[in-house]
CHARMM-style PDB file with segment names, atoms N, HN, CA, C and O in Angstrom:
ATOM      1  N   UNK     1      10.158  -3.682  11.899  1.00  0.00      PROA
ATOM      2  CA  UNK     1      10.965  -2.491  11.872  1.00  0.00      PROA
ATOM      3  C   UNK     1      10.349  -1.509  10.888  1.00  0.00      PROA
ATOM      4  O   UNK     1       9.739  -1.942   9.910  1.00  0.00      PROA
ATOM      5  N   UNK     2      10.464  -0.389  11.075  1.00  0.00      PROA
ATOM      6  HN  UNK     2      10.960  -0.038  11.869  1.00  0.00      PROA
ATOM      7  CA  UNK     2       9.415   0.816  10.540  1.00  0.00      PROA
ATOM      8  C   UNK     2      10.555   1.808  10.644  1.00  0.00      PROA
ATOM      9  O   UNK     2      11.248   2.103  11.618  1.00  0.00      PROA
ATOM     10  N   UNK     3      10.574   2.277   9.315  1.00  0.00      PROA
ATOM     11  HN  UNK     3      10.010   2.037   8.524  1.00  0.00      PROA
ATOM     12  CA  UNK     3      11.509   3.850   9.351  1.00  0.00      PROA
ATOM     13  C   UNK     3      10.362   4.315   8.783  1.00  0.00      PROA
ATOM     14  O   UNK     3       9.442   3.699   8.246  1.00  0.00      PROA
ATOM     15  N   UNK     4      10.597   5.935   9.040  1.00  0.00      PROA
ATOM     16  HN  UNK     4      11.345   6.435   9.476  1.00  0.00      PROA
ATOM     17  CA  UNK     4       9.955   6.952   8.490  1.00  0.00      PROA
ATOM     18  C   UNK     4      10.301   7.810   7.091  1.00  0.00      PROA
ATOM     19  O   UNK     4      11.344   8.389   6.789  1.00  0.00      PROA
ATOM     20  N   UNK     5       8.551   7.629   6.055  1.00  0.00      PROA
ATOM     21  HN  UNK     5       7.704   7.158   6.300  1.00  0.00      PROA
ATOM     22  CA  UNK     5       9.340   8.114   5.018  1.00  0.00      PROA
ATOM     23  C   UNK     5      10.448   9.740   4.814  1.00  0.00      PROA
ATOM     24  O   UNK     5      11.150  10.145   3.888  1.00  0.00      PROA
ATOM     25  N   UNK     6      10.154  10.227   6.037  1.00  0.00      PROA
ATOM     26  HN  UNK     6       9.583   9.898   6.789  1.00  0.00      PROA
ATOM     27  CA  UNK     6      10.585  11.569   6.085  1.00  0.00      PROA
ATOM     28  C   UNK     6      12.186  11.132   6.261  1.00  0.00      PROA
ATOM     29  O   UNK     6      13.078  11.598   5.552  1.00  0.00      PROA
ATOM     30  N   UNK     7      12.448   9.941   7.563  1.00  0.00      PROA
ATOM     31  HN  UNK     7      11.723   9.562   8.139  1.00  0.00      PROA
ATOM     32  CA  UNK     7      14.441  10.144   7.929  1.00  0.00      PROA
ATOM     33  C   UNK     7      14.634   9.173   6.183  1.00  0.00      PROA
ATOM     34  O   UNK     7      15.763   9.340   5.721  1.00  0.00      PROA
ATOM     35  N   UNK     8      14.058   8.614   5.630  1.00  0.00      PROA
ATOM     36  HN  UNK     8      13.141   8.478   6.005  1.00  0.00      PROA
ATOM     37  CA  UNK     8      14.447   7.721   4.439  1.00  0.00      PROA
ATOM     38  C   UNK     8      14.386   9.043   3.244  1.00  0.00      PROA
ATOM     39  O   UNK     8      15.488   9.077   2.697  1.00  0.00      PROA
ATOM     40  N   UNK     9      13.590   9.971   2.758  1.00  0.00      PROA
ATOM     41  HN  UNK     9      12.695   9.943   3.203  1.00  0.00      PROA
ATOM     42  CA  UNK     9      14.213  10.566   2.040  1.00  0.00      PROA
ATOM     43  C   UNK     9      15.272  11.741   2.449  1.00  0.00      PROA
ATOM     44  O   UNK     9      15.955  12.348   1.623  1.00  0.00      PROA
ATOM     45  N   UNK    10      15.292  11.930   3.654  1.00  0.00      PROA
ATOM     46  HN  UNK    10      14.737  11.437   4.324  1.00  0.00      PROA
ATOM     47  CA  UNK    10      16.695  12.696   4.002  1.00  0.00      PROA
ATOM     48  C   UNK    10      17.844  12.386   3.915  1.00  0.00      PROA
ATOM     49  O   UNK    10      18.766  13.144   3.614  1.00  0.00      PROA
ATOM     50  N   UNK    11      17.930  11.046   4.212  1.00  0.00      PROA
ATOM     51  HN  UNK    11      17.181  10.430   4.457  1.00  0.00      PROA
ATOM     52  CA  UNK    11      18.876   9.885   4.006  1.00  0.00      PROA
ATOM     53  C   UNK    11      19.464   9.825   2.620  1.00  0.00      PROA
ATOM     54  O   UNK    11      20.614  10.094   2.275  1.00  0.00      PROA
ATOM     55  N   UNK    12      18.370   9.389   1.844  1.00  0.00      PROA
ATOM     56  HN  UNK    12      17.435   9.170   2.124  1.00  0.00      PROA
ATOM     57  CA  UNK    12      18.423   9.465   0.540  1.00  0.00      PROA
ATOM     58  C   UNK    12      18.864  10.875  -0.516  1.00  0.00      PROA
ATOM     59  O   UNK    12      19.414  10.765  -1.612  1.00  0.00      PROA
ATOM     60  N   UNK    13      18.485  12.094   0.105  1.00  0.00      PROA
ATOM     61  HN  UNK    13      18.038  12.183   0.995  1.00  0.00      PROA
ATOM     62  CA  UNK    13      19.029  13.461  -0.500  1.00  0.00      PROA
ATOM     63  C   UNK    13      20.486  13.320   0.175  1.00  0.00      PROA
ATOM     64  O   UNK    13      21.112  14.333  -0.135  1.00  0.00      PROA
ATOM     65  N   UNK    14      21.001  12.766   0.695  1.00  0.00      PROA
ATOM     66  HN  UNK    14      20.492  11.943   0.947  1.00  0.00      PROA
ATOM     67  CA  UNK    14      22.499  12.899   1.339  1.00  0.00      PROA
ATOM     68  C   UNK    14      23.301  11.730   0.385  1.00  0.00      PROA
ATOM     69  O   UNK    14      24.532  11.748   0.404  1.00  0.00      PROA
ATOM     70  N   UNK    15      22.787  10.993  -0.219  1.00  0.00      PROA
ATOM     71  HN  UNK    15      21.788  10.979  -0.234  1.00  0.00      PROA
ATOM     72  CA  UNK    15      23.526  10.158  -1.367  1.00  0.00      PROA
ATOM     73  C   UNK    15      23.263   9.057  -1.035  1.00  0.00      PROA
ATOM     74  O   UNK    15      23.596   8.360  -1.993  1.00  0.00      PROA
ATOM     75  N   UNK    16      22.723   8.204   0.013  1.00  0.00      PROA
ATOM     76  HN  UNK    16      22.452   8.770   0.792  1.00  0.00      PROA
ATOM     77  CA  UNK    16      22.490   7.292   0.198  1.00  0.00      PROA
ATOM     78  C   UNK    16      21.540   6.253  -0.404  1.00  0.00      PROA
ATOM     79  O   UNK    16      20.374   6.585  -0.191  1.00  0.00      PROA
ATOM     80  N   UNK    17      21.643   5.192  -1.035  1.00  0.00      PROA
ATOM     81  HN  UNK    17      22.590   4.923  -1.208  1.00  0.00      PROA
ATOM     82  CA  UNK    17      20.628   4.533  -1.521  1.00  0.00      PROA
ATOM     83  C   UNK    17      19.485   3.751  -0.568  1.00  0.00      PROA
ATOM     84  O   UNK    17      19.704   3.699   0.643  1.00  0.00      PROA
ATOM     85  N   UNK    18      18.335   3.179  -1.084  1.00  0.00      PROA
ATOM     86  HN  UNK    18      18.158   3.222  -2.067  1.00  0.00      PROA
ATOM     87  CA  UNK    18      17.550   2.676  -0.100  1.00  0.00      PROA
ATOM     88  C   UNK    18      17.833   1.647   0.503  1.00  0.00      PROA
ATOM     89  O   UNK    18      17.519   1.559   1.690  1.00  0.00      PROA
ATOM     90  N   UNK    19      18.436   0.696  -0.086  1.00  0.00      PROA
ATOM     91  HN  UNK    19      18.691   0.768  -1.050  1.00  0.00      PROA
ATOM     92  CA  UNK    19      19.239  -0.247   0.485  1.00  0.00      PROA
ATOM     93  C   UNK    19      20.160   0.136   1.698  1.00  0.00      PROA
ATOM     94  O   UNK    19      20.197  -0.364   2.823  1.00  0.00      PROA
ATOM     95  N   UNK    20      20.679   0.862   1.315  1.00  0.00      PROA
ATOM     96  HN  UNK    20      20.650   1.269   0.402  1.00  0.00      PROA
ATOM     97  CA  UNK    20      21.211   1.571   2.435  1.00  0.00      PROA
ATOM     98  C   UNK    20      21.573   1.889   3.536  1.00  0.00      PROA
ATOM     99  O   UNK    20      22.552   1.752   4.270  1.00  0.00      PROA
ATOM    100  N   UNK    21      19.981   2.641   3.524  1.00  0.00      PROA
ATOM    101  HN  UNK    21      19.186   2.752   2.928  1.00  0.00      PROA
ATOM    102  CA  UNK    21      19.464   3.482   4.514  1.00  0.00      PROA
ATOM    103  C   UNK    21      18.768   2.361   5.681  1.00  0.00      PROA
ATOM    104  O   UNK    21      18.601   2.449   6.898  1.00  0.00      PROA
ATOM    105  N   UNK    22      18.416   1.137   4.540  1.00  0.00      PROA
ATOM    106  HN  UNK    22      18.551   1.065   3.552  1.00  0.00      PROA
ATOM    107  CA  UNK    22      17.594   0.116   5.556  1.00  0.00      PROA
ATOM    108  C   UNK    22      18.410  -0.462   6.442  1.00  0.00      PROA
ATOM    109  O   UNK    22      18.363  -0.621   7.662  1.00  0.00      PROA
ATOM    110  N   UNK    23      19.412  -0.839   5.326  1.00  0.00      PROA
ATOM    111  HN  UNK    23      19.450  -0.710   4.335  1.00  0.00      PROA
ATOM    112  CA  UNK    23      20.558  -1.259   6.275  1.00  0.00      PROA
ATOM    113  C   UNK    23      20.993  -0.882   7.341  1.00  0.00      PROA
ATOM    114  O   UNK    23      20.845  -1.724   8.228  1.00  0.00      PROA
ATOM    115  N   UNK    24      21.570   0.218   7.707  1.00  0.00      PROA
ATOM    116  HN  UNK    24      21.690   0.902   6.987  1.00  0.00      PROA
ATOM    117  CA  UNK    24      21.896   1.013   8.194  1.00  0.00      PROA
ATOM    118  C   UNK    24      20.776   1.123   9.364  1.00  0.00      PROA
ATOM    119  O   UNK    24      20.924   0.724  10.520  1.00  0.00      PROA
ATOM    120  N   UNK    25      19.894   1.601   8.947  1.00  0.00      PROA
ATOM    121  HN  UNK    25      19.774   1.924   8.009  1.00  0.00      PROA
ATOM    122  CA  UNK    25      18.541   1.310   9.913  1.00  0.00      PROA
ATOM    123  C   UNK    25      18.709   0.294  10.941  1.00  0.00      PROA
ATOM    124  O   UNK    25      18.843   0.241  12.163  1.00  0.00      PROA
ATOM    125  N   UNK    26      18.635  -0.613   9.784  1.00  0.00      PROA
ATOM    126  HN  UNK    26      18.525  -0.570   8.791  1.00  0.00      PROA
ATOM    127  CA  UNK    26      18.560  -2.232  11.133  1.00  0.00      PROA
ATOM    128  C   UNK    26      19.597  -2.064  11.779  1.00  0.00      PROA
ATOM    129  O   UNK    26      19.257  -1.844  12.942  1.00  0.00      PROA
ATOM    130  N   UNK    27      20.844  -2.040  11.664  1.00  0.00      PROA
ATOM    131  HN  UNK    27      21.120  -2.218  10.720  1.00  0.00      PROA
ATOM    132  CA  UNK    27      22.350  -2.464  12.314  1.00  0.00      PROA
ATOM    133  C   UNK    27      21.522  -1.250  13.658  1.00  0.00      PROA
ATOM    134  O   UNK    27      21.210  -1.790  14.720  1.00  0.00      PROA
ATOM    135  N   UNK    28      21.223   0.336  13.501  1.00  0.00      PROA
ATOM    136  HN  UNK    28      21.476   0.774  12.639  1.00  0.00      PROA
ATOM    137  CA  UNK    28      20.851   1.026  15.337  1.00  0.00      PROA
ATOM    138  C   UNK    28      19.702   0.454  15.791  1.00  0.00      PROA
ATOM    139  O   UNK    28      19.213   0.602  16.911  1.00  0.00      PROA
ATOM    140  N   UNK    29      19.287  -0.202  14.895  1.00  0.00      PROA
ATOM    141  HN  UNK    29      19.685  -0.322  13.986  1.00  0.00      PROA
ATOM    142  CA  UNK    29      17.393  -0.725  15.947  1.00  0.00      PROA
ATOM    143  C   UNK    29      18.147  -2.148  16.157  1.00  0.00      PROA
ATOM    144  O   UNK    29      17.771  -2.303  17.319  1.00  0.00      PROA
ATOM    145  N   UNK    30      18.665  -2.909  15.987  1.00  0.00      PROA
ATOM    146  HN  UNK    30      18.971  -2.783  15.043  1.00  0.00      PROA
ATOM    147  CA  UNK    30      18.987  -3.930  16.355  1.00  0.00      PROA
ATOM    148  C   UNK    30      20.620  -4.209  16.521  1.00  0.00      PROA
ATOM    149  O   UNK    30      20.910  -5.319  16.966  1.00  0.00      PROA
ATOM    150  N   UNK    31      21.586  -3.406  16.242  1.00  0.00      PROA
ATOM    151  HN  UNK    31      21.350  -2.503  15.881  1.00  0.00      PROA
ATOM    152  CA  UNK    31      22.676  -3.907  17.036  1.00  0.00      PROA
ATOM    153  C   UNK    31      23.539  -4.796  16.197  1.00  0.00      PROA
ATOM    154  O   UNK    31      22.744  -5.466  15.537  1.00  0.00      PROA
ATOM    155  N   UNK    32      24.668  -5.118  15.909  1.00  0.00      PROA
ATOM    156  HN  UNK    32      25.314  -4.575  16.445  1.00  0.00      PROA
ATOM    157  CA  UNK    32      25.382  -6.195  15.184  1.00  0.00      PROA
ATOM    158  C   UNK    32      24.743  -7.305  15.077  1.00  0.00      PROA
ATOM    159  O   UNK    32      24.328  -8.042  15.971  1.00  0.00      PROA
ATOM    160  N   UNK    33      24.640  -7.455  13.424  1.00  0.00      PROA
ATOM    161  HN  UNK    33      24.977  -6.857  12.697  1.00  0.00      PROA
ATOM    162  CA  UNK    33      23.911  -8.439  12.724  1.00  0.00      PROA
ATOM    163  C   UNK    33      24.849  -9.302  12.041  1.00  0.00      PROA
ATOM    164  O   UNK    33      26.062  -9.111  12.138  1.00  0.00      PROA
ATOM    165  N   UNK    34      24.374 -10.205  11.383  1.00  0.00      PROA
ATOM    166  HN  UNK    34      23.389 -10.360  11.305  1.00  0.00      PROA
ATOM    167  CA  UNK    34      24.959 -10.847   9.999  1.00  0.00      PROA
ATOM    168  C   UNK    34      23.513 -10.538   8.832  1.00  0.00      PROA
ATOM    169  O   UNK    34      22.309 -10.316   8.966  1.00  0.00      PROA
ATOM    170  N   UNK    35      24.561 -10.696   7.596  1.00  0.00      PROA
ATOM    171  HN  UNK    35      25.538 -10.876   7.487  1.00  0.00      PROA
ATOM    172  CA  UNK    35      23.916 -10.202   6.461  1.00  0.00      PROA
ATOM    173  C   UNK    35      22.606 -11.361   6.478  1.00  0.00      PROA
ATOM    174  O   UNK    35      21.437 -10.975   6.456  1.00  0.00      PROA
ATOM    175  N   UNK    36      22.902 -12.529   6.510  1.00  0.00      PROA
ATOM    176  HN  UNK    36      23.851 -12.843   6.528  1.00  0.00      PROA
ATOM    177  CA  UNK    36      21.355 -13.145   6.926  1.00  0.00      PROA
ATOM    178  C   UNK    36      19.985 -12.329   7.401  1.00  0.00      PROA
ATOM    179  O   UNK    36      18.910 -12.199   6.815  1.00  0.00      PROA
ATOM    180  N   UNK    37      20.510 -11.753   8.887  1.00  0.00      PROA
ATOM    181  HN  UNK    37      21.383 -11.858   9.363  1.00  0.00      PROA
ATOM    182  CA  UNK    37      19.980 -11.299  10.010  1.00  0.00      PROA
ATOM    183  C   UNK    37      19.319  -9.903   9.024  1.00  0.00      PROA
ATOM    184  O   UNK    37      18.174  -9.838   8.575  1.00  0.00      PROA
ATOM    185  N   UNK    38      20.155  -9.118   8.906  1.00  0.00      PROA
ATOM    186  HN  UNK    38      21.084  -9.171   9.271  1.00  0.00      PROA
ATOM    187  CA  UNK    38      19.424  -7.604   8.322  1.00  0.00      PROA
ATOM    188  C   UNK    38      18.963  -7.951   7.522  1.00  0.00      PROA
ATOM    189  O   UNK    38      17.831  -7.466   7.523  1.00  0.00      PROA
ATOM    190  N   UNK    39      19.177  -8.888   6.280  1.00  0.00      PROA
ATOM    191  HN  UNK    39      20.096  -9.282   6.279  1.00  0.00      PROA
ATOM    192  CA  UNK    39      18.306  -9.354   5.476  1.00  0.00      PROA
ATOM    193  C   UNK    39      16.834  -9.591   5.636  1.00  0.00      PROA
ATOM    194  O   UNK    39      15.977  -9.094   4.905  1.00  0.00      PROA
ATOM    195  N   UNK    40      16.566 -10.533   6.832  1.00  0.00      PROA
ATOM    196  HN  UNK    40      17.262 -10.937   7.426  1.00  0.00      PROA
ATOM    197  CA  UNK    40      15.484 -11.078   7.458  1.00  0.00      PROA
ATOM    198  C   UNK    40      14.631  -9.932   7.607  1.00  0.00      PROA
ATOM    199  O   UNK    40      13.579  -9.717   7.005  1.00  0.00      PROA
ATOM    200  N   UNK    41      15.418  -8.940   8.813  1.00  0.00      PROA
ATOM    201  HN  UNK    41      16.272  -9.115   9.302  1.00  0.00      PROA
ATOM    202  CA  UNK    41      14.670  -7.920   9.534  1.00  0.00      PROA
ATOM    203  C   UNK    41      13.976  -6.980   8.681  1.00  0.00      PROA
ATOM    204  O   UNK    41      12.836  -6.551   8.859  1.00  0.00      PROA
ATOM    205  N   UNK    42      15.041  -6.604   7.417  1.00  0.00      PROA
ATOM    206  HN  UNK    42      15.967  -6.952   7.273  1.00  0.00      PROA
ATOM    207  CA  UNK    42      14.758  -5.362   6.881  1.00  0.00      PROA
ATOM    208  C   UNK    42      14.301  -5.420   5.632  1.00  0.00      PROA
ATOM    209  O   UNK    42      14.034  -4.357   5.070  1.00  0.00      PROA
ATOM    210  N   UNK    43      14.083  -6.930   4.804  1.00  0.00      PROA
ATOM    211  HN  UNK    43      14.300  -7.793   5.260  1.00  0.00      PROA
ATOM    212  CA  UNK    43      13.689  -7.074   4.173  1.00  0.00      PROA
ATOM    213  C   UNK    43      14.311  -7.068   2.564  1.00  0.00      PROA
ATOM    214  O   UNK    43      13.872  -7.461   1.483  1.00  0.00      PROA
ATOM    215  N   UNK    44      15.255  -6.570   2.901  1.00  0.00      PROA
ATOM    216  HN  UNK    44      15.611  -6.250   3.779  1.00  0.00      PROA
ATOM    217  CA  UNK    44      16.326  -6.112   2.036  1.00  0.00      PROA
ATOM    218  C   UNK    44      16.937  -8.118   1.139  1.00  0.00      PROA
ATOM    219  O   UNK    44      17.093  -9.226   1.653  1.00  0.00      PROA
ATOM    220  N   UNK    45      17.076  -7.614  -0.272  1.00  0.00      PROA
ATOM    221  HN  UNK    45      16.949  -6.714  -0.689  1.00  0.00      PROA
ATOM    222  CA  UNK    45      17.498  -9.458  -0.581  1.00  0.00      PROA
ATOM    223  C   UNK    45      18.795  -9.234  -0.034  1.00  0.00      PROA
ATOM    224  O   UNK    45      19.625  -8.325  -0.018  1.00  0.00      PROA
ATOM    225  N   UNK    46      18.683 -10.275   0.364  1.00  0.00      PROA
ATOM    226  HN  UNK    46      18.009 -11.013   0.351  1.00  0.00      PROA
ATOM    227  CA  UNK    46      19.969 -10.836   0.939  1.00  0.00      PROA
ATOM    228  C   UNK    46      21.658 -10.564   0.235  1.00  0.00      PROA
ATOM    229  O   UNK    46      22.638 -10.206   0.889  1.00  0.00      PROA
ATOM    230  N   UNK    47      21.620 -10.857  -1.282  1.00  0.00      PROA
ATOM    231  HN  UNK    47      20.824 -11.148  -1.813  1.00  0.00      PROA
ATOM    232  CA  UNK    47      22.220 -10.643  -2.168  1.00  0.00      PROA
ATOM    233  C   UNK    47      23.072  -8.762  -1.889  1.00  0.00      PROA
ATOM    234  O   UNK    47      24.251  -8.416  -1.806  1.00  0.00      PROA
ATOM    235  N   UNK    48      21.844  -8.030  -1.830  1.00  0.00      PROA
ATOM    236  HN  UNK    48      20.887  -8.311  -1.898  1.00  0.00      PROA
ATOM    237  CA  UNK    48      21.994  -6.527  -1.929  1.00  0.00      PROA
ATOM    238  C   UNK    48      22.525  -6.038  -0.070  1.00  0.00      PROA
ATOM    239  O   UNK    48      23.350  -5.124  -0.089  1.00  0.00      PROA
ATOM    240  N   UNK    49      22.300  -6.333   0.801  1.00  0.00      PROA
ATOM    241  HN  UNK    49      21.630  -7.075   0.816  1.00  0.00      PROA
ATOM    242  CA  UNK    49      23.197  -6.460   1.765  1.00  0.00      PROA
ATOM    243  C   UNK    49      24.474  -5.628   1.591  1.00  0.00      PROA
ATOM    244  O   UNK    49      24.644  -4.489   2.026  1.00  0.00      PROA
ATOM    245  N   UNK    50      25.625  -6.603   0.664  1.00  0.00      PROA
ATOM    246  HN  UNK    50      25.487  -7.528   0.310  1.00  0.00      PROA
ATOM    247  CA  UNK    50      26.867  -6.179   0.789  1.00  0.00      PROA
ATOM    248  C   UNK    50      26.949  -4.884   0.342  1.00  0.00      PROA
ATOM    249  O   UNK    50      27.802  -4.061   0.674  1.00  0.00      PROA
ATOM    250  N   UNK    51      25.519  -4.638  -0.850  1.00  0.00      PROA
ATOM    251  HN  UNK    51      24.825  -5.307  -1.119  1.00  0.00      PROA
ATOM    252  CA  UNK    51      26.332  -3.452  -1.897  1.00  0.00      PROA
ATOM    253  C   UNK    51      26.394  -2.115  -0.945  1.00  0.00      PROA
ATOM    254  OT1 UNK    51      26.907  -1.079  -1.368  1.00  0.00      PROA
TER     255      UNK     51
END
């Protein structure tokens, strides 16, 4: 999975953190996850997920 740094700092000037944005990311490129799952995909620790 690949976002672009351009929609990630737009994202990010709108208040969003990077965590976030990844999140968020994965759930439209892939569809209802579990925090495992986006974890995996997006690389994101697992832990940081919920925040």
């Amino acid at each position: 999975m690949e976002i672009s740094e351009k929609v990630l700092a737009m994202l990010t000037r709108l208040g969003f953190t990077k965590y976030e944005v990844l999140t968020y990311w994965t759930l439209l490129v892939y569809g209802p996850s579990t925090a495992k799952e986006i974890s995996e995909k997006s690389g994101i620790p697992y832990n940081r997920v919920y925040d």
